[in-house]
DOVEX-570812 format. One record per residue (C-alpha): residue number from 1; x, y negated, z. Coordinates in steps of 0.001 Angstrom, whole numbers. Layout:
// residues N
<NUM, <X, Y, Z>>
...
***
This chain:
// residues 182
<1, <0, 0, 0>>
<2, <1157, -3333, -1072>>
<3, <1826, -6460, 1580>>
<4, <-1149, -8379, -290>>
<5, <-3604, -5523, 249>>
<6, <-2552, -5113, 3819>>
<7, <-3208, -8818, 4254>>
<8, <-6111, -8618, 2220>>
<9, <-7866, -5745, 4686>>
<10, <-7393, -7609, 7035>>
<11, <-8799, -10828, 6090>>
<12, <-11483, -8414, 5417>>
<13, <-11486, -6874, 9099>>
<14, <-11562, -10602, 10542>>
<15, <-14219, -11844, 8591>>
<16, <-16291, -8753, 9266>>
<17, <-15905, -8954, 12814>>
<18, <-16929, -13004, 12814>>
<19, <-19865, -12070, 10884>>
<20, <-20598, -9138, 12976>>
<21, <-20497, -11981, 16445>>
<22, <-22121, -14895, 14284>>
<23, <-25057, -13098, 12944>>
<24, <-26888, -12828, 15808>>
<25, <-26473, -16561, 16167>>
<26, <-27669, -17109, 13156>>
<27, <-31106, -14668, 12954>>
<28, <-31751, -16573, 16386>>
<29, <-31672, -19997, 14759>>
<30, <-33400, -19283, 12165>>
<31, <-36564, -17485, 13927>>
<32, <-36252, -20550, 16455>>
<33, <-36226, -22892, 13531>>
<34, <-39242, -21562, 11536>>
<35, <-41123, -19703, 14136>>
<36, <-40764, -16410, 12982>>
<37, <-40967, -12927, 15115>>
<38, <-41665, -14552, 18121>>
<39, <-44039, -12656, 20418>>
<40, <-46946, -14670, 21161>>
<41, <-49211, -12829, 23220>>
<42, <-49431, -12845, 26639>>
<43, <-47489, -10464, 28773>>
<44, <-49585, -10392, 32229>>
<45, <-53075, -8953, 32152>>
<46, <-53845, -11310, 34518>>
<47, <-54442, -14836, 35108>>
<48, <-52294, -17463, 36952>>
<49, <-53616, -18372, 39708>>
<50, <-52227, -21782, 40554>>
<51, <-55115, -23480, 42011>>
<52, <-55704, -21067, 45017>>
<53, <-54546, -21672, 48126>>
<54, <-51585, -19821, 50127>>
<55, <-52841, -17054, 52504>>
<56, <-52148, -18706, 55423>>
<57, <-54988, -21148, 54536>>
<58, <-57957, -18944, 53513>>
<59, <-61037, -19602, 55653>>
<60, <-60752, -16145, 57268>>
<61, <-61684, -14920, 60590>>
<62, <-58356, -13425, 61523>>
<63, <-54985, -14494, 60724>>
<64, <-53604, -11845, 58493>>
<65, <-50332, -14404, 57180>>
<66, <-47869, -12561, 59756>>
<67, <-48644, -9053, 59237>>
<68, <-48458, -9088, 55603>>
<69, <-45720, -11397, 55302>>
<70, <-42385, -10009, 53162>>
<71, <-44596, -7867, 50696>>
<72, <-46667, -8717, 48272>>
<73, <-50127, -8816, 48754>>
<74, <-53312, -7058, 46896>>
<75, <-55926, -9787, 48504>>
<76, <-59366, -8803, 46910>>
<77, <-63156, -9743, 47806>>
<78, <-65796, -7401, 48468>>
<79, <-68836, -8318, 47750>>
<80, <-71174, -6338, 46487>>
<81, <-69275, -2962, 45368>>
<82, <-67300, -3002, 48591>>
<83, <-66573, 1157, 48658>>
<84, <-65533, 1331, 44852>>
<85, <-63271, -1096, 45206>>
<86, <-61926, -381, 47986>>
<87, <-60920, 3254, 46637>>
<88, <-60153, 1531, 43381>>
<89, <-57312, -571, 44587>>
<90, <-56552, 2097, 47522>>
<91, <-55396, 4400, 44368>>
<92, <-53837, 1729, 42716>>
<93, <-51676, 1653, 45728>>
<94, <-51033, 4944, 45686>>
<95, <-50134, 4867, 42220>>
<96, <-47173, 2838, 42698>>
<97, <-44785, 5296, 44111>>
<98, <-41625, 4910, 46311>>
<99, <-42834, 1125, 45528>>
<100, <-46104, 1423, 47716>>
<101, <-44012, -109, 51306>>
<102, <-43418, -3304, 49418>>
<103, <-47014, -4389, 48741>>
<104, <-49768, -4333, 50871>>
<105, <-53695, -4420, 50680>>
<106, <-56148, -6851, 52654>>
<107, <-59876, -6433, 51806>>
<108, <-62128, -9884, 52596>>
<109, <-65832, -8798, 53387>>
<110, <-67440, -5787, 53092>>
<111, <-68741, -3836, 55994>>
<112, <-67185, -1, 54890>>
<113, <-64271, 1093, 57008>>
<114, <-60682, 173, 56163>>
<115, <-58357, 2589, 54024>>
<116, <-55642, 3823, 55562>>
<117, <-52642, 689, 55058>>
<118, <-55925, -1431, 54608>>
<119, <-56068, -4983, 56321>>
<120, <-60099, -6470, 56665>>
<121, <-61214, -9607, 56861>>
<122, <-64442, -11392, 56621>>
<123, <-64862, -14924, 54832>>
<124, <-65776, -17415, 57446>>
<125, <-66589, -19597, 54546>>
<126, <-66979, -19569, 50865>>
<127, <-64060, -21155, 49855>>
<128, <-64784, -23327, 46183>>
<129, <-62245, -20908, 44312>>
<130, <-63788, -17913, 45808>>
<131, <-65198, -15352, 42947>>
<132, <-66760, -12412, 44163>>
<133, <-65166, -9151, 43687>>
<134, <-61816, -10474, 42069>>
<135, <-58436, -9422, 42862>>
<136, <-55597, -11695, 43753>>
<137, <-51689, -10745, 43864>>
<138, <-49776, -12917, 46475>>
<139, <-46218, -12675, 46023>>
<140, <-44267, -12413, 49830>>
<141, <-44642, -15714, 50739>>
<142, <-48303, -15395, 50418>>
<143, <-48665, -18095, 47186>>
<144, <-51802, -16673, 44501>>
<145, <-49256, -15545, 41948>>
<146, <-52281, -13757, 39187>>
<147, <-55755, -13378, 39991>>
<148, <-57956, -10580, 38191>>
<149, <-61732, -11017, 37106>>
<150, <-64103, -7301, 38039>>
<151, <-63944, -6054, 34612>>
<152, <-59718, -5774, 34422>>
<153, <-59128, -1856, 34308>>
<154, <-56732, -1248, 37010>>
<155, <-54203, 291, 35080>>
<156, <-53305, -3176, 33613>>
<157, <-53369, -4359, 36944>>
<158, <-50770, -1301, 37689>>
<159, <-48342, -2520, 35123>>
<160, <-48509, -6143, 35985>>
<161, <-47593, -5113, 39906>>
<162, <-45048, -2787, 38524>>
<163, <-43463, -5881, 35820>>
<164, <-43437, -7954, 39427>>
<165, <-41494, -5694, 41592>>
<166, <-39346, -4995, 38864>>
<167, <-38569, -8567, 38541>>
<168, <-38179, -9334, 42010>>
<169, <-35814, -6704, 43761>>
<170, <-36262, -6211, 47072>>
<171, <-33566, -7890, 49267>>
<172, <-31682, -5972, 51747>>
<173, <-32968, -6744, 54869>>
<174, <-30631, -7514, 58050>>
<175, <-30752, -4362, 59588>>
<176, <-29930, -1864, 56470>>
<177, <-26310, -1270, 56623>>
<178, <-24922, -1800, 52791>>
<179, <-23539, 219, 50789>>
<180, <-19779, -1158, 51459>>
<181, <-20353, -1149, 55097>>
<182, <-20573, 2732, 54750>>
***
């Protein structure tokens, strides 16, 4: 091989790997640019619940903000089908796995007995953003994070919960030793 087609190759092998670094850049741009391939439906099944007020504040008769505090929350209203959902969102629970400790339930109304990991509550009054048998996820803090109308099926429910505890690893907590102290 010549010392031209050597140099030649690798011109070649440079510009190739440039081109191989730049063309992401470049598809990015251009979908950016003109709008193209972008995604835009919506990603939670859900809707954001912004309005709503944090736990702590909801005209309850009991003050449920300590006990639940550091998980999130499945805060729904039981009006009228009080039993089925109940069970509904009991099995949703369920449903999550090793992921159940980190998220806990607290039913508002109703008169059936609690669930086992169940909190109850009853409305002292009708709050203006109340909606009868709707769900609400509170993230740890206790802040309305989605809010769910009767008709959601709870499976999209389930992968919302799941997308949230993905995004939002649990924290060691104080007491767990860490993996280097071990």
């Amino acid at each position: 091989m010549s010392q031209t087609s050597r140099a030649r190759a690798s011109r070649l092998k440079v510009l190739a790997l440039i081109s191989l670094f730049a063309l992401p850049l470049l598809v990015a741009w251009v979908m950016l640019t003109w709008q193209i391939g972008i995604p835009e439906e919506r990603t939670a099944h859900g809707n954001l619940a912004p309005d709503i007020p944090a736990l702590a504040s909801w005209p309850m008769d009991s003050e449920h903000a300590p006990a639940l505090a550091g998980v999130w929350v499945l805060a729904f209203d039981c009006s009228t089908r009080c039993e089925a959902l109940s069970d509904q969102w009991w099995r949703l629970h369920r449903a999550l796995g090793r992921e159940a400790p980190r998220v806990g339930r607290l039913r508002v109304g109703g008169e059936a007995e609690a669930l086992p990991g169940e909190r109850v509550a009853q409305w002292v009054g009708r709050p203006a953003w109340h909606a009868s048998d709707h769900l609400w996820v509170l993230d740890p803090r206790g802040v309305p994070v989605l809010a769910y109308s009767p008709e959601v099926s709870p499976r999209d429910v389930l992968d919302d919960v799941n997308r949230l505890l993905r995004m939002n690893p649990e924290v060691l907590r104080r007491e767990e030793p860490s993996l280097a102290g071990r």
